[in-house]
C-alpha positions in Angstrom: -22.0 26.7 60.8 -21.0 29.3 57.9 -22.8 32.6 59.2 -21.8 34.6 56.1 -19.5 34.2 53.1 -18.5 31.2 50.9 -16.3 28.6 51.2 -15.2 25.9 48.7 -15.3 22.3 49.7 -12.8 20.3 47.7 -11.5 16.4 48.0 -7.9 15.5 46.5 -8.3 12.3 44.9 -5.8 9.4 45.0 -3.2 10.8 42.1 -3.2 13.9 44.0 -5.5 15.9 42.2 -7.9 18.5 44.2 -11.5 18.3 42.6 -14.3 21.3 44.1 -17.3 19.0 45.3 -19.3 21.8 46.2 -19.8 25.0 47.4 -21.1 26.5 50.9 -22.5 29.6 51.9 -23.9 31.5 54.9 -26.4 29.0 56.4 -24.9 26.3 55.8 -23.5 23.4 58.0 -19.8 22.4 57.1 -17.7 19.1 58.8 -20.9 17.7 60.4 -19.9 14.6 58.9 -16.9 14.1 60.8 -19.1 15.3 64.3 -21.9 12.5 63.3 -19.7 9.4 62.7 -16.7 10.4 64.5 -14.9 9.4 61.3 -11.7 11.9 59.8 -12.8 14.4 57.7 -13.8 13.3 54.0 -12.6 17.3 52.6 -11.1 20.4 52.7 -13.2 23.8 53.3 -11.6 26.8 52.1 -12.8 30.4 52.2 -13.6 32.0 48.9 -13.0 35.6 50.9 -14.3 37.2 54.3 -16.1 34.3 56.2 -17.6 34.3 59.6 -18.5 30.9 61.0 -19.7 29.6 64.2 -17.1 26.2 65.3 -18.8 23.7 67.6 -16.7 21.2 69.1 -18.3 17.2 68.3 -19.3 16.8 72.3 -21.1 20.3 71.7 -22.7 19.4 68.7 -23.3 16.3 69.5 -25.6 17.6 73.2 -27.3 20.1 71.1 -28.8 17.5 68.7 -30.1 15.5 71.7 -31.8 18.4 73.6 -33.5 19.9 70.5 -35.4 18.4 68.2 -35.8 20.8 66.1 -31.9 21.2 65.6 -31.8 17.7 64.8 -33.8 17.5 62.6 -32.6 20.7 60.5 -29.2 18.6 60.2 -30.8 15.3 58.9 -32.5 17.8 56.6 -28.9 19.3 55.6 -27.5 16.1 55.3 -30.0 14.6 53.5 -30.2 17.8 50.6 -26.4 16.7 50.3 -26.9 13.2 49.4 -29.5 14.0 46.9 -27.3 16.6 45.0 -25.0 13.8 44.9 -27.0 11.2 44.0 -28.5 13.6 41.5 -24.7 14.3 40.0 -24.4 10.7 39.7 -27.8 10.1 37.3 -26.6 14.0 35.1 -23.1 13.1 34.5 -23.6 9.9 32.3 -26.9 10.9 31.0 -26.9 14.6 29.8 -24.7 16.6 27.8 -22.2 19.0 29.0 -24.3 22.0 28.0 -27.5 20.8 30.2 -25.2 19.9 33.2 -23.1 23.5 32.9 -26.6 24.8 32.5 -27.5 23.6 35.9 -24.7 24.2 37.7 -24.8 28.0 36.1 -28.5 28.4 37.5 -27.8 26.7 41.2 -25.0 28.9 41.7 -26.8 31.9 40.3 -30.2 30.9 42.4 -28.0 30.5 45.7 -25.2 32.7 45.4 -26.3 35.4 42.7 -26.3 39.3 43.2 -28.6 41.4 40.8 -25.9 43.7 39.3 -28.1 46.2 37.3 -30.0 44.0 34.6 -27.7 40.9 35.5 -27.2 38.2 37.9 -23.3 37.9 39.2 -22.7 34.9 40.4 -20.9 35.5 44.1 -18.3 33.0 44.3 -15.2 33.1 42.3 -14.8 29.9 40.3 -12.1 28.9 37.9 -12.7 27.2 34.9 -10.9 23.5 36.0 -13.3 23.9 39.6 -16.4 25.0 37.3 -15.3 21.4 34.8 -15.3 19.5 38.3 -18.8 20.7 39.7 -20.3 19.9 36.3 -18.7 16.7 35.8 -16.7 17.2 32.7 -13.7 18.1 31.0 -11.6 21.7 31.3 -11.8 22.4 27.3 -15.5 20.7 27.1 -16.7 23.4 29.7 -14.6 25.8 27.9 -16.4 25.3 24.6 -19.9 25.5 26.5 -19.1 28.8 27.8 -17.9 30.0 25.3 -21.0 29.7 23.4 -23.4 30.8 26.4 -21.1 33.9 25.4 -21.8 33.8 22.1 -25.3 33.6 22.7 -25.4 36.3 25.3 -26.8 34.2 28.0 -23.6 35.1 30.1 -20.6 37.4 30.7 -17.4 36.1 31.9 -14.1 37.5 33.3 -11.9 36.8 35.4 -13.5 34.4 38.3 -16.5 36.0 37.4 -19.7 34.5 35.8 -22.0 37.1 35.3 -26.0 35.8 34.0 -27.7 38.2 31.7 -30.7 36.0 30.1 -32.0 33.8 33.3 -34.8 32.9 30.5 -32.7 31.5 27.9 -30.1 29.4 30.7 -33.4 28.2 32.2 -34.5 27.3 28.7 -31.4 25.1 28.7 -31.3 23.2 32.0 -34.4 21.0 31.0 -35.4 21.8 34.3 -39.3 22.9 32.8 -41.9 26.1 32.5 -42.4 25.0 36.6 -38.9 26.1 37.8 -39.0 28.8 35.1 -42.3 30.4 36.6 -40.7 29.7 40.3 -37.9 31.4 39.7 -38.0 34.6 37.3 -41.0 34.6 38.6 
């Protein structure tokens, strides 16, 4: 259980290349996988900075679930939330443009992770550009070009690891996500 901080949960694939699959934060159950099924570990976490975690060892983990219910089911919940962002990855990558997806992943890291930084929203993990192209789904220089013009447009700030959102309207406006999540959100 990550009690504070971010890690970065990455796979490497069979020619050896390491792709980001997600991104965890205080709250969040990591490696319960592995302590439900008793299977090897499908990926790597690694800290993005200071982290403080609880570890439970699989007979631990495994006791707790069967005395509380309530536990249990907050880890179906978990697990469940992870299989739809996956299965919701699978039906974004073929069907919408590189610009919608970055849009989404630009407003899920900002909703879950963001700081308010004067009249902006930082974005609290430090991503690079090739582990930003493999949580959207697309190419280094295709997610390049798309932020490039989110710059351009002044919907965000970049630097170095750093993704910083100053129009939450217009990135909204560009996820096709609806005035619903619009009014949820900014509020």
């Amino acid at each position: 259980m990550l009690i504070d901080g971010c890690v970065k949960v990455t796979a490497t694939t069979e020619n050896g290349s390491v792709v980001l699959l997600a991104i965890r934060a205080g709250g969040d159950l990591v490696g319960e996988f592995s302590s439900l099924d008793g299977r090897p570990r499908s990926a790597t976490i690694t800290a993005a900075g200071p982290v403080l975690v609880r570890r439970l060892s699989q007979p631990t983990f495994i006791k707790l679930l069967r005395k509380d219910s309530d536990l249990s089911l907050a880890v179906h919940r978990a697990v469940v939330g992870k299989l739809r962002a996956v299965t919701q990855s699978r039906i974004e990558v073929p069907n919408f443009r590189v610009q919608t997806r970055l849009a989404r992943v630009l407003f899920e890291l900002a909703t879950a992770y963001g700081e308010a930084v004067e009249d902006d929203i930082v974005i609290g993990v430090a991503l690079t550009q090739p582990e930003l192209a493999a949580l959207v789904g697309a190419t280094e220089p295709s997610v390049h070009k798309e932020l490039a013009r989110l710059r351009r447009e002044g919907i965000i700030g970049t630097g170095y690891r750093r993704i910083a959102i100053h129009d939450m309207h217009g990135l909204i406006s560009l996820t096709g996500l609806g005035r619903s999540m619009h009014e949820e959100t900014i509020g």
